[in-house]
Backbone as numpy.savetxt, mean C-alpha at the origin, in Angstrom:
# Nx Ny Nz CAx CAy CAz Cx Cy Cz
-46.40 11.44 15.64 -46.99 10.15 15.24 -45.91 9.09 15.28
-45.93 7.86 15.70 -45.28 6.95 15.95 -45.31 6.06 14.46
-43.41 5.85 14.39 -43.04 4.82 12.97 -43.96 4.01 12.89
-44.54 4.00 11.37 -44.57 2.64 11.11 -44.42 1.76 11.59
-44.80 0.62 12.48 -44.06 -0.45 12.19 -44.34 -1.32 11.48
-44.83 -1.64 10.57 -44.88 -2.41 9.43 -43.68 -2.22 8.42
-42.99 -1.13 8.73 -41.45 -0.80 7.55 -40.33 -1.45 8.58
-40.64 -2.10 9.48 -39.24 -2.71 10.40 -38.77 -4.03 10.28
-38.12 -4.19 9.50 -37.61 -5.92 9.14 -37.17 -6.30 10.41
-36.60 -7.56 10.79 -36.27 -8.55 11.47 -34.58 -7.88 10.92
-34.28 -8.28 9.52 -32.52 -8.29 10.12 -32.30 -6.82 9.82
-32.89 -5.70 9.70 -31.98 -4.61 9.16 -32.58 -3.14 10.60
-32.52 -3.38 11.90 -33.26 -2.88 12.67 -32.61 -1.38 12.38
-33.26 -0.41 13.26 -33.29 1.28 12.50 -32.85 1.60 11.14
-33.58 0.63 10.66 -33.54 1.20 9.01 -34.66 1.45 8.06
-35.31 2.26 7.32 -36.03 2.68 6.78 -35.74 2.22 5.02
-37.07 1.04 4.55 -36.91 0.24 3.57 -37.32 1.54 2.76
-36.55 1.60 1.51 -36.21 3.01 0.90 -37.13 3.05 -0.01
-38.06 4.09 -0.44 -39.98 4.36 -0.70 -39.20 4.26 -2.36
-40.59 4.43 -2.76 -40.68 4.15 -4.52 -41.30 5.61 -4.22
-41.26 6.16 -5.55 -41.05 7.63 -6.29 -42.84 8.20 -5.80
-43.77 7.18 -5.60 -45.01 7.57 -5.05 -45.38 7.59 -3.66
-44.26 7.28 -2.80 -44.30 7.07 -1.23 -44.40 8.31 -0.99
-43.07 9.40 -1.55 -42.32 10.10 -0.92 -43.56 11.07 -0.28
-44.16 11.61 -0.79 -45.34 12.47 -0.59 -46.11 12.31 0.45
-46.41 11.17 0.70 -47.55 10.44 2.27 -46.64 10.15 2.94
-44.87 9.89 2.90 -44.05 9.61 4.10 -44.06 10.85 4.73
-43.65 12.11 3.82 -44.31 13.51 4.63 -45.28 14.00 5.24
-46.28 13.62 4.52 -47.53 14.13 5.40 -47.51 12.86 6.45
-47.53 11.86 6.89 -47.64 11.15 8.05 -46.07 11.35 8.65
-45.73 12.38 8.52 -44.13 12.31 9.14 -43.48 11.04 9.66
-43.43 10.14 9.00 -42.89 8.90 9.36 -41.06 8.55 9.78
-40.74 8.68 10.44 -39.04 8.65 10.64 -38.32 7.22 10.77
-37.31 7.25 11.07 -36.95 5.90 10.68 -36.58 5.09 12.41
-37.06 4.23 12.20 -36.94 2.82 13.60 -35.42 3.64 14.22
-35.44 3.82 15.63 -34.15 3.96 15.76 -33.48 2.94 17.04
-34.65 1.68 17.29 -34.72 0.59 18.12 -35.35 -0.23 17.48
-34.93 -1.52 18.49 -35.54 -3.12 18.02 -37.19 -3.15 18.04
-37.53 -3.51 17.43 -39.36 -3.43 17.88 -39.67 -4.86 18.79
-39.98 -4.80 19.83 -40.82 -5.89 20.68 -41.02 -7.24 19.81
-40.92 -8.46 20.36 -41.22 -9.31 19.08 -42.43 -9.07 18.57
-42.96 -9.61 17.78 -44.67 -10.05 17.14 -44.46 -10.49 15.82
-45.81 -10.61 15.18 -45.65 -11.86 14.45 -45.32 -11.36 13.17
-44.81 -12.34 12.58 -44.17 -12.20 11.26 -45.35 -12.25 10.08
-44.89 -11.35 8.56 -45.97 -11.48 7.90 -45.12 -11.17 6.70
-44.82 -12.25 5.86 -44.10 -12.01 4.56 -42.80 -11.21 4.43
-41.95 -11.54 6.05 -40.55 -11.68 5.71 -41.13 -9.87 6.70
-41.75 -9.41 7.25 -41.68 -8.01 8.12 -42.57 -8.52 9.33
-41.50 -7.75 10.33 -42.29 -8.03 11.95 -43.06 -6.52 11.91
-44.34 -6.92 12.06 -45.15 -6.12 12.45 -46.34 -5.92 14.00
-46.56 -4.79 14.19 -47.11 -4.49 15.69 -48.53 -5.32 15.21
-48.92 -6.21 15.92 -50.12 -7.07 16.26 -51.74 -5.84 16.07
-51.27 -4.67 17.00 -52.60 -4.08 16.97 -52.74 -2.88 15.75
-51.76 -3.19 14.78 -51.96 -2.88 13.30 -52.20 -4.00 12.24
-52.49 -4.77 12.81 -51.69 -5.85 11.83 -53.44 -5.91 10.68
-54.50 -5.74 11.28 -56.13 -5.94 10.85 -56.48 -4.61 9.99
-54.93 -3.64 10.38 -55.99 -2.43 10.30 -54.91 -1.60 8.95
-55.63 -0.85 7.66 -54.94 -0.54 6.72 -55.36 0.81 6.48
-54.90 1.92 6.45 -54.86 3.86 5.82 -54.00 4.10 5.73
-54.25 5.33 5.66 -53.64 5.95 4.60 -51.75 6.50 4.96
-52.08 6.29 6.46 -50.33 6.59 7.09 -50.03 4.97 7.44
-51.33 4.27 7.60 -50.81 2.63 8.03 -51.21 1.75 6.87
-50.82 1.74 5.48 -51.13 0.69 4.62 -50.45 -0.67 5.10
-50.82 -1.74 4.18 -50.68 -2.96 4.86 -49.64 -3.54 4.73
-49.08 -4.16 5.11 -47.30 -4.61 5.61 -47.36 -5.49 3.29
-48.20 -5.50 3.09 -47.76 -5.94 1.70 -47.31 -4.83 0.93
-47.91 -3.74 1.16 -47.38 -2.52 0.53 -46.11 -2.63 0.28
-45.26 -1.94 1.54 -44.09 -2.16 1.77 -42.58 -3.23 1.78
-42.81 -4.17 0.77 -42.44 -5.01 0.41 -41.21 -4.52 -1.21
-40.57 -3.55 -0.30 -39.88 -2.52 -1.51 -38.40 -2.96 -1.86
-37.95 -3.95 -0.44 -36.90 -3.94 -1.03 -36.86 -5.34 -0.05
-35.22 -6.45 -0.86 -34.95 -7.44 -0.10 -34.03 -7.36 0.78
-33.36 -8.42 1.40 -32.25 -8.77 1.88 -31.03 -8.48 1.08
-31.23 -8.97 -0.15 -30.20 -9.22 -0.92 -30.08 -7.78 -1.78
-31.34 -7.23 -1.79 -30.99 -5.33 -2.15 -30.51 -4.77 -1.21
-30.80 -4.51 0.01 -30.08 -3.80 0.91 -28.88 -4.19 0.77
-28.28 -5.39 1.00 -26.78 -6.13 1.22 -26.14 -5.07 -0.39
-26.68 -5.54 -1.45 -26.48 -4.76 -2.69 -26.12 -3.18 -2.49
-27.18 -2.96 -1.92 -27.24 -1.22 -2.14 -26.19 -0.95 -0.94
-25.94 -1.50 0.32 -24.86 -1.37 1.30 -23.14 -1.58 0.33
-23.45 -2.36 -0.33 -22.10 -2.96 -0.88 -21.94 -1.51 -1.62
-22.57 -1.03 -2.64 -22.35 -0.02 -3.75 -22.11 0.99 -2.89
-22.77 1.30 -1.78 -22.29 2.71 -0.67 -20.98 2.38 -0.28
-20.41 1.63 0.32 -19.43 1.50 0.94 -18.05 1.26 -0.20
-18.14 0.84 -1.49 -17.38 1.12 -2.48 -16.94 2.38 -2.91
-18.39 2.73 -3.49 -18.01 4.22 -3.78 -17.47 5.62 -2.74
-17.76 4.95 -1.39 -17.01 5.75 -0.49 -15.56 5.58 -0.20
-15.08 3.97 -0.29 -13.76 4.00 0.03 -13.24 4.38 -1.56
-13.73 4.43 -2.71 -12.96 4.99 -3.74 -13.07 6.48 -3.67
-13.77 6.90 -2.56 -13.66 8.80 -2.93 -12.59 8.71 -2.08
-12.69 7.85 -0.63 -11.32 8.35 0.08 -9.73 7.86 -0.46
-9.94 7.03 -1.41 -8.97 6.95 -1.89 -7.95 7.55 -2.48
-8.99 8.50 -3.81 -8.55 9.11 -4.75 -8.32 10.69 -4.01
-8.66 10.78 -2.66 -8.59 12.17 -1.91 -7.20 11.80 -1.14
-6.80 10.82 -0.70 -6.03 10.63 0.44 -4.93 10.89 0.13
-4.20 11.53 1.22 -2.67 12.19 0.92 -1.44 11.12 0.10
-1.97 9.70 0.36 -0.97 8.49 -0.04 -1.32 8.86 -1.78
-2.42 8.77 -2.54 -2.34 8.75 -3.48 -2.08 10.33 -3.88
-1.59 11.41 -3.59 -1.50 12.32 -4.23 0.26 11.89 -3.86
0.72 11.64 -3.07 2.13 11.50 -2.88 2.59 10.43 -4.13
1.45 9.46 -4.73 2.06 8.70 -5.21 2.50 8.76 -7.05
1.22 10.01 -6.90 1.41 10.55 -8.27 2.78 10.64 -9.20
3.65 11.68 -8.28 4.50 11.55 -8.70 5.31 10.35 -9.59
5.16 9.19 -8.99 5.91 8.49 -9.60 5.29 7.78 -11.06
4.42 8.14 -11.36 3.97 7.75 -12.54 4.53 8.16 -13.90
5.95 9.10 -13.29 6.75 9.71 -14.24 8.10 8.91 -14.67
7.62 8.29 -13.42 9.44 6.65 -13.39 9.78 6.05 -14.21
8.30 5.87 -15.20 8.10 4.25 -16.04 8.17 4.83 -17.27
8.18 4.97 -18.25 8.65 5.43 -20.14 7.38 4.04 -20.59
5.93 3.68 -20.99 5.98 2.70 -21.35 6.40 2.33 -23.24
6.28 3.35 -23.34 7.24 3.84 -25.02 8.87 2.80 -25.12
9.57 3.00 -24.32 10.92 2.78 -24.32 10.77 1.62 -23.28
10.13 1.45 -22.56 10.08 0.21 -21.08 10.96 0.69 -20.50
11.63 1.67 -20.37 12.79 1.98 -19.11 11.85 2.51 -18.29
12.39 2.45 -16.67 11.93 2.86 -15.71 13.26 3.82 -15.14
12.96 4.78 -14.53 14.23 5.54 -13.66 13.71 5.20 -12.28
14.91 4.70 -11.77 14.80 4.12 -10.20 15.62 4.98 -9.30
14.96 6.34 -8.61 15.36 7.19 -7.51 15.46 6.46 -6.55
16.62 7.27 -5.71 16.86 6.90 -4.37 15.76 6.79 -3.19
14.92 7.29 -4.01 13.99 7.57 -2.83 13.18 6.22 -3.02
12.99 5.61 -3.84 12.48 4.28 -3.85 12.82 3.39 -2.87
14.19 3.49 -2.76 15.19 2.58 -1.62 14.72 3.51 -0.22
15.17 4.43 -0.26 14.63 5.19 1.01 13.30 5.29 1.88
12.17 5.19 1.11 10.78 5.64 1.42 10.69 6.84 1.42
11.15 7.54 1.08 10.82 9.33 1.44 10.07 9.78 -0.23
9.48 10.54 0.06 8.70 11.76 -0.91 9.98 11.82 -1.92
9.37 11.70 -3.55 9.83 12.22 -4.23 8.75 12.79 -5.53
9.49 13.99 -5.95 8.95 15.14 -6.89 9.12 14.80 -8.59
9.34 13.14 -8.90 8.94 13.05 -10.48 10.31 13.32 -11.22
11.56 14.42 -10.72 12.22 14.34 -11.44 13.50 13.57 -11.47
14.37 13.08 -12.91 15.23 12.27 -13.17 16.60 12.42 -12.81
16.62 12.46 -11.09 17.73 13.09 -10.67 18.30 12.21 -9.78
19.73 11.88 -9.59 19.92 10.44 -8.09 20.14 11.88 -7.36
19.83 11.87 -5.90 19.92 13.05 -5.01 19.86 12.32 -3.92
20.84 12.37 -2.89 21.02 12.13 -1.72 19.75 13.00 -0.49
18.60 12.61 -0.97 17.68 13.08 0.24 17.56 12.91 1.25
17.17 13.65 2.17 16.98 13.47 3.75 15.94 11.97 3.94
16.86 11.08 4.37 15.61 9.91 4.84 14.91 9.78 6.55
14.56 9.15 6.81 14.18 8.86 7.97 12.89 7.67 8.01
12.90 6.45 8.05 12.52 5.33 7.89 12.53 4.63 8.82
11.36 3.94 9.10 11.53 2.87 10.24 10.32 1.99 9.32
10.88 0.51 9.29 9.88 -0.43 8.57 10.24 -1.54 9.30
10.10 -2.83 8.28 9.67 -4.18 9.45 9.05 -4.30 9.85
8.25 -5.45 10.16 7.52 -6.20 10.81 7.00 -5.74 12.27
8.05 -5.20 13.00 8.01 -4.55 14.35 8.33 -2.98 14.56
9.05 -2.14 12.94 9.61 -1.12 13.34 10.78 -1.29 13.41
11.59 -2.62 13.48 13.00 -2.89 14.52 13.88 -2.43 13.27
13.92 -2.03 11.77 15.23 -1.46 10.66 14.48 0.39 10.93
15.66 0.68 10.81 15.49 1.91 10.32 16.78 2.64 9.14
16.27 3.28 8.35 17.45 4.27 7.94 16.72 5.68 7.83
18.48 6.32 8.04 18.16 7.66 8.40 19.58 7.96 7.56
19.78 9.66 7.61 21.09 10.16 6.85 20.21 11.30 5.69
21.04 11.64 4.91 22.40 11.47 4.53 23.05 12.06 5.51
24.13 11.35 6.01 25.57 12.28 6.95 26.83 11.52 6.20
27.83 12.74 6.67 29.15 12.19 6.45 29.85 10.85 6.63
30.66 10.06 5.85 31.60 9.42 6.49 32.81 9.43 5.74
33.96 8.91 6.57 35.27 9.24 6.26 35.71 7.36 5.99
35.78 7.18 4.87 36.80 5.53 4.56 38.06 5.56 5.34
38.20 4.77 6.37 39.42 4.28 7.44 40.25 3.83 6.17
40.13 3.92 5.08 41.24 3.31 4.50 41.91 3.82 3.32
41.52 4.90 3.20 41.48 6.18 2.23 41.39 7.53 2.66
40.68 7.80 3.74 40.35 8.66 4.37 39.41 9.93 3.34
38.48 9.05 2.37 37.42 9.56 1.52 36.49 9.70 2.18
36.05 11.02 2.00 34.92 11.63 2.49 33.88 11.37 1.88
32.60 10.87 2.36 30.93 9.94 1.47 30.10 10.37 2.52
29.05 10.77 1.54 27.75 10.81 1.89 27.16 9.48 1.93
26.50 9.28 3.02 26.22 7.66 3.29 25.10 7.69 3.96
24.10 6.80 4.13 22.56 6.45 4.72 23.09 5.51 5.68
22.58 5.29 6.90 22.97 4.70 7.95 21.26 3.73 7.95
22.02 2.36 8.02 20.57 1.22 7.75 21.20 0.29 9.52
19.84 0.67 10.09 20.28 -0.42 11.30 18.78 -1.42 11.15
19.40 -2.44 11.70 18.63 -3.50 11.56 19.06 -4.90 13.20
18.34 -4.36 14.05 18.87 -4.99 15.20 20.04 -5.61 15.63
20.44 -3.91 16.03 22.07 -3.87 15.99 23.09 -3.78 15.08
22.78 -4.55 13.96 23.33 -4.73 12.77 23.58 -3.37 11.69
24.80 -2.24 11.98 24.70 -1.61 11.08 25.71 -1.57 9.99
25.28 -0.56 8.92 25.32 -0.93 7.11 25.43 0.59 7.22
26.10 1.39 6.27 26.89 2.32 5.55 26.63 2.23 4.22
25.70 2.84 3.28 25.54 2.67 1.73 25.72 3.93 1.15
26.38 3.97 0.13 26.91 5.33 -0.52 26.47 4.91 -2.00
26.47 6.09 -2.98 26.05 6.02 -4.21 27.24 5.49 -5.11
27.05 4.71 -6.02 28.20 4.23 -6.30 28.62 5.39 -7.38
30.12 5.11 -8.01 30.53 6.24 -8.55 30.10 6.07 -10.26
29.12 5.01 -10.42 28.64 5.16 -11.93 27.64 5.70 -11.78
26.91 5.63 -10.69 25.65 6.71 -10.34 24.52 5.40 -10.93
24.36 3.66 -10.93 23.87 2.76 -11.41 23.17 1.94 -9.73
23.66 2.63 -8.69 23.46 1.58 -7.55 23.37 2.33 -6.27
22.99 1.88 -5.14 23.41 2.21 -3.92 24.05 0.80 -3.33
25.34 0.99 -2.50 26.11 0.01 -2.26 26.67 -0.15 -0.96
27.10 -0.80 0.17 27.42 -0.99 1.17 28.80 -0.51 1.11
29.55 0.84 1.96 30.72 0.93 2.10 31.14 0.81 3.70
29.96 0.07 4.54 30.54 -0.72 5.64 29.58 -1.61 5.93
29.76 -2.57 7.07 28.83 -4.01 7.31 29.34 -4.09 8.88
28.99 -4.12 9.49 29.37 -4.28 10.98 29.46 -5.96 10.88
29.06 -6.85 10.42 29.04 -8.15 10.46 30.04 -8.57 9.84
31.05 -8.03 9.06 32.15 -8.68 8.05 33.46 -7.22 7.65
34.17 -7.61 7.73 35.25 -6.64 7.86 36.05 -6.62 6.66
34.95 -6.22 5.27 35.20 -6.09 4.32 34.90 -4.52 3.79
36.40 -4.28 2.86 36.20 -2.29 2.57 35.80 -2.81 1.32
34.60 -2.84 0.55 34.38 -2.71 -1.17 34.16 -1.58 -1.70
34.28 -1.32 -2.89 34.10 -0.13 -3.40 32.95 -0.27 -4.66
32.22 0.51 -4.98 31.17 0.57 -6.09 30.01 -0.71 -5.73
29.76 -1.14 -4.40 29.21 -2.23 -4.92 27.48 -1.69 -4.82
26.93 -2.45 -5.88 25.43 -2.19 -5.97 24.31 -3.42 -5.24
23.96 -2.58 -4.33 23.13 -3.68 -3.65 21.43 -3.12 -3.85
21.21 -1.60 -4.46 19.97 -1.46 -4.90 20.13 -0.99 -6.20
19.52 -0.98 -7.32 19.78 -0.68 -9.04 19.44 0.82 -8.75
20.15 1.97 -9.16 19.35 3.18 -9.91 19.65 3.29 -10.78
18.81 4.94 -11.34 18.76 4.95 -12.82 18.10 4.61 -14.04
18.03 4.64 -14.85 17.41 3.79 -15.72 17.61 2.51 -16.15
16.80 1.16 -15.58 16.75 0.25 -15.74 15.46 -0.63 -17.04
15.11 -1.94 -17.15 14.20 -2.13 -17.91 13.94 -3.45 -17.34
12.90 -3.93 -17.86 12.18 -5.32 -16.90 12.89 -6.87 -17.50
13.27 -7.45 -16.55 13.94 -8.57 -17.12 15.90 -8.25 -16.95
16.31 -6.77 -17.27 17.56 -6.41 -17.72 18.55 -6.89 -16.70
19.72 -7.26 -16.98 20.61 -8.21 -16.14 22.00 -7.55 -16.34
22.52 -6.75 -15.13 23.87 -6.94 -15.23 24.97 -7.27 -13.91
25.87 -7.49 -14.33 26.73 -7.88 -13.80 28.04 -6.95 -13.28
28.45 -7.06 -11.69 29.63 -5.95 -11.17 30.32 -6.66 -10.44
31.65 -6.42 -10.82 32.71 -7.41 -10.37 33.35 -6.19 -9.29
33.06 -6.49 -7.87 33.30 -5.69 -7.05 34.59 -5.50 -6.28
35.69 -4.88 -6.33 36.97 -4.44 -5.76 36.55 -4.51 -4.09
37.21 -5.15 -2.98 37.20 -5.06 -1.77 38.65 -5.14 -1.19
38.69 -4.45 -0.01 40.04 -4.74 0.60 40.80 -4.69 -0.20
41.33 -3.49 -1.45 42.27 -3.27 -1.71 42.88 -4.16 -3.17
41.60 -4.95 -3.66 41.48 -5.92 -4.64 42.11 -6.79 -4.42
42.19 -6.99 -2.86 42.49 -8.39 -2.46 41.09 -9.74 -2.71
40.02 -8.99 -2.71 39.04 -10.08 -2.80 38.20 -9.05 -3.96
37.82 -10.09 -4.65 36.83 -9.65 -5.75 35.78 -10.09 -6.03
34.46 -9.94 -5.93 32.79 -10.00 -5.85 31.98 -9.94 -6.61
31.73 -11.00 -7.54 30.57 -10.60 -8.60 29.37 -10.81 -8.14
28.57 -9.60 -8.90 27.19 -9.54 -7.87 26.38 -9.45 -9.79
25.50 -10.27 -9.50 24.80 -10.25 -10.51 23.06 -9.64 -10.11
22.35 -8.51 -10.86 21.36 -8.04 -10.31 20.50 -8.25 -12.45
19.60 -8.69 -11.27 17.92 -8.92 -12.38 16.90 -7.90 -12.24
16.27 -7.64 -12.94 15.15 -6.51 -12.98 13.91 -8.01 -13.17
13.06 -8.53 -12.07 12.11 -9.40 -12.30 10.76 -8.55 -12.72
10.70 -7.68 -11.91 9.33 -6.42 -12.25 9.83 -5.19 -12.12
9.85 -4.43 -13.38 9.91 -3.35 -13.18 8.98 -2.54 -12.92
7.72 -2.43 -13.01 6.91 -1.56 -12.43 5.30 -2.48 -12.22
4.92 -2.49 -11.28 3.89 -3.24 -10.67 3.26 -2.92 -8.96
1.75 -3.36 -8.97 1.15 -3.10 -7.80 1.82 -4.38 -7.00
1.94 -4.20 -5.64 2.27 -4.78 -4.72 0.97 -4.64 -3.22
0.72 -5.08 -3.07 -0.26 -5.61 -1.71 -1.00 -3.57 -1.98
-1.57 -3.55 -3.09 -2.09 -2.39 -3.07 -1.32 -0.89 -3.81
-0.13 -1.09 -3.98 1.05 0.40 -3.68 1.24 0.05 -5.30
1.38 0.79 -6.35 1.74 0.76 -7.45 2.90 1.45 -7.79
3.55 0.95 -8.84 5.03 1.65 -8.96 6.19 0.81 -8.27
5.95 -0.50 -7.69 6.77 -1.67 -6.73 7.48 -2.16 -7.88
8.99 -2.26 -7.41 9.92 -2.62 -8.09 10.46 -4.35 -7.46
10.70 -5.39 -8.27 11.36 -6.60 -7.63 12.06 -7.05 -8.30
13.93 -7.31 -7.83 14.58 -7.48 -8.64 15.61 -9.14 -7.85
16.02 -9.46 -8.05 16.93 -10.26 -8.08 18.46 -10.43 -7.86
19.04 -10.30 -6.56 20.30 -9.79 -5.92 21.31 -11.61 -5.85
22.42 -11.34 -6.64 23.33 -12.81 -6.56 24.42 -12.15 -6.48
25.16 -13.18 -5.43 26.72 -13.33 -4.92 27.67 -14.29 -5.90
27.75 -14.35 -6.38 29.10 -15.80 -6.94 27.65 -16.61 -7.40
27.88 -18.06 -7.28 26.77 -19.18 -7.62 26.03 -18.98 -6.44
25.45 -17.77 -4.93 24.81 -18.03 -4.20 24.54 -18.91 -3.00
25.68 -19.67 -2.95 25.58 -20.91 -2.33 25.61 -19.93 -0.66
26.82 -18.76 -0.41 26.62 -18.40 0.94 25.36 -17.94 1.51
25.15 -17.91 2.49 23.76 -17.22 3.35 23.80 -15.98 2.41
22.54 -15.56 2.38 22.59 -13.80 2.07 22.86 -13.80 0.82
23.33 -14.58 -0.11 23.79 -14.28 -1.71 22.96 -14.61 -2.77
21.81 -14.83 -2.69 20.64 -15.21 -3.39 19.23 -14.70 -2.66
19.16 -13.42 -3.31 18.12 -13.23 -2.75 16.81 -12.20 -3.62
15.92 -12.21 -3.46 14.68 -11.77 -4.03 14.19 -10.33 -3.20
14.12 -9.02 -3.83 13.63 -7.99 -3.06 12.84 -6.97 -3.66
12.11 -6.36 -2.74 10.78 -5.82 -3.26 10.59 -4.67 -2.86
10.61 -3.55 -3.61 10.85 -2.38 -2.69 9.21 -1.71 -3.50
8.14 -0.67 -2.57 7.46 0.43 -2.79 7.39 1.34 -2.59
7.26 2.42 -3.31 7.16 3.98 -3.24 6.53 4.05 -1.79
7.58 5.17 -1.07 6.82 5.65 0.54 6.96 4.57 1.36
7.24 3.67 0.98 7.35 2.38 1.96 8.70 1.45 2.07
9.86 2.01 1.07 11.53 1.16 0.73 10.61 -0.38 0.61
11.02 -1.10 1.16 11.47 -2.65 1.24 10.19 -3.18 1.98
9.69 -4.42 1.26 8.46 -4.75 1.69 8.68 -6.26 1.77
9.47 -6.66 1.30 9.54 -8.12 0.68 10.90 -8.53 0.63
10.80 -9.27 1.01 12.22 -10.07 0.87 12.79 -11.71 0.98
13.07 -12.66 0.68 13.20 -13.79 -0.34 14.81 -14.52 -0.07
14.93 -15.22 0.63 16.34 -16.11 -0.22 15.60 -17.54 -0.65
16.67 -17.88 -1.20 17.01 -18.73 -2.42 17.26 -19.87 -1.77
């Protein structure tokens, strides 16, 4: 037996306007299925296009296009909206990103407001919840294009000491950076710069550890032999917050001297699984 067409709206074509609790019974026995094409034009009758050589005629599988007057525009749009919610929140709460992200819900103390800030925050790589700095295997490519990556941990040897460091290798079009853990175990810090031919020691250019929101300190950094000396002042602006979706995003506040050089005032934003998302000068 051929659909209905008196159940075929104008804007919602192969769709079947959804029966009230007394339909269900006569949609079976007239096996009625749902439009799975446009219907031919014809004439309109209280907001439903219906076939002309039904249009006079009303039983018990063809009642009259007023019957069917079950649902609107603005219910379907409704009842579409509530499907498509509750589906992207099942794939949400299933998807491998949020079980990876679990973990870190162990970072934040909101008792004490300290947060512990792993390396792996700076890195993007998987971490397991516990309060440990650990030189993990990274491998990262982010930016805009892909064009930074870091990778490591590998060796390096200080040309000027001949100290052996575990170091993360950060390239950034062409531009590479050498960061080692500093020796208070409070930072990760640049112990080379391909752009400036400065040796520093301890300097913190990402916070670890336990930090708190707002908290401010200050590292007066030894370079070249304490021929030049570097105060770097670092802010905790957010310690734990959603960012374009990712929860657990850290943004803190990186200063050189008064800031005045390129690069010495700057704003950065790092998320779990993702390092560095954001970034800001002054």
């Amino acid at each position: 037996m051929p659909p209905n067409p008196s159940l075929h709206r104008k804007r919602y074509s192969g769709l079947r306007p959804l029966p009230r609790s007394g339909e269900l019974k006569r949609w079976a026995e007239c096996k009625i299925e749902p439009l799975l094409a446009p219907v031919a034009a014809a004439p309109i009758h209280g907001g439903l296009r219906i076939h002309s050589a039904n249009y006079a005629e009303s039983n018990h599988c063809y009642p009259s296009p007023r019957e069917h007057r079950v649902g609107s525009p603005s219910m379907y749009s409704r009842l579409r909206a509530i499907s498509l919610a509750l589906a992207l929140l099942a794939t949400a709460s299933s998807s491998p990103m949020g079980a990876e992200l679990k973990p870190w819900d162990a970072s934040f103390d909101s008792a004490t407001g300290k947060r512990f800030l792993p390396i792996e925050l700076w890195t993007g790589g998987d971490w397991d919840g516990l309060h440990l700095l650990r030189m993990t295997p990274a491998k990262l490519y982010f930016g805009k294009r892909n064009e930074k990556s870091i990778v490591g941990p590998i060796q390096w040897i200080r040309p000027s000491s001949g100290e052996s460091l575990q170091v993360y290798e950060r390239q950034n079009k062409g531009k590479k950076q050498l960061f080692a853990l500093s020796s208070r175990g409070d930072g990760l810090g640049r112990v080379y710069d391909s752009r400036y031919g400065r040796d520093c020691k301890d300097e913190v250019k990402f916070p670890l550890g336990y930090w708190s929101d707002g908290e401010t300190r200050t590292f007066d950094v030894s370079c070249n032999d304490g021929n030049l000396i570097r105060k770097i002042t670092l802010t905790i602006t957010k310690i734990d917050f959603v960012y374009e979706g990712v929860p657990h995003s850290l943004e803190f506040h990186w200063l050189v001297g008064d800031g005045k050089e390129p690069g010495t005032d700057m704003h950065y934003t790092y998320s779990p699984g993702k390092g560095l998302v954001s970034l800001d000068a002054d």
